[in-house]
N, C-alpha and C positions, 0 to 999 in steps of 0.2 A: 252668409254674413251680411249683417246689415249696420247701418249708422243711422243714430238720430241725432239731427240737431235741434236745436230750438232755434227761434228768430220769430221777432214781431213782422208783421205785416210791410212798416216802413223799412225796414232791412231788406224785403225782396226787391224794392226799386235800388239800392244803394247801389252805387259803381263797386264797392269791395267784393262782391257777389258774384261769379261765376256764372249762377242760374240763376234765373227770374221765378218768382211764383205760378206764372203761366206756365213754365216749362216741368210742373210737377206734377206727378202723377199720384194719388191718394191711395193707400188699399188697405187691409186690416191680416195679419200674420197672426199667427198661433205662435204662441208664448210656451217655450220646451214645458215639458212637465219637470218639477225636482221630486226628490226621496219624499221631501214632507206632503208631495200631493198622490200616492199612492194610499191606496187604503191599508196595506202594510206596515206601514211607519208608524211607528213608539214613539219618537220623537229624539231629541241627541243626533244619536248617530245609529242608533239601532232600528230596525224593522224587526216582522216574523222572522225571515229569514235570515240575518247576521243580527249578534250582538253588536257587531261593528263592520258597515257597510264597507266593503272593498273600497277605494278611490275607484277604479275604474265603473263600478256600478253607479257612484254618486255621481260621477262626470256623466253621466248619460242614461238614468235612472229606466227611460222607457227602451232601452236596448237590452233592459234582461226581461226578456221575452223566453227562455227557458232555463230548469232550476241549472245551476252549475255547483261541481265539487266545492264542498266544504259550508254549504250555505243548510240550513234546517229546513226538512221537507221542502214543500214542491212548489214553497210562494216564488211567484214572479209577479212582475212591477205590474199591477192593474189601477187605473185612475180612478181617487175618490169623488172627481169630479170631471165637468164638462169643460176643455180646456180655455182657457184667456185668450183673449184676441188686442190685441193694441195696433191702431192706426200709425202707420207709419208711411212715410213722403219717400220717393224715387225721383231723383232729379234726372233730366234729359240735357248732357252735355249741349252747351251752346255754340253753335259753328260759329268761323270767321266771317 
């Protein structure tokens, strides 16, 4: 679980601030995959394999990794592309 905030630059000196911008660490995460980035997906709510994607499959599209009852042959979630990455900040609590 992560958070992002925004804030300009003059916001990391401000006294309302917690952390300082020195006290942040920079790095780049992988962005989940959804239903419409499998190469499976029809679009709606349907893939190859359901007319209509389970909720538990669309809550977590790269977790059906094998076919399960009730779904049309043998598709499981494969990416039609190379996943997203988005920069995201880690603050380092500031001591007393």
């Amino acid at each position: 679980m992560f958070f992002v905030t925004f804030f300009t630059l003059s916001d990391c000196y401000s006294k309302n601030y917690v952390y300082l911008c020195s006290d942040m660490t920079e790095k780049q995460v992988k962005i989940p995959f959804g239903c419409p980035d499998c190469k499976h997906f029809k679009g709606g709510l349907g893939c190859k394999a359901f007319d209509v994607i389970p909720l538990e499959i669309f809550d977590a599209p790269e977790s059906h990794t094998e076919p399960i009852d009730g779904q049309q042959g043998n598709f499981v979630f494969e990416p039609a592309h190379e996943p997203e990455t988005m920069r995201v900040y880690e603050a380092t609590p500031a001591t007393a």
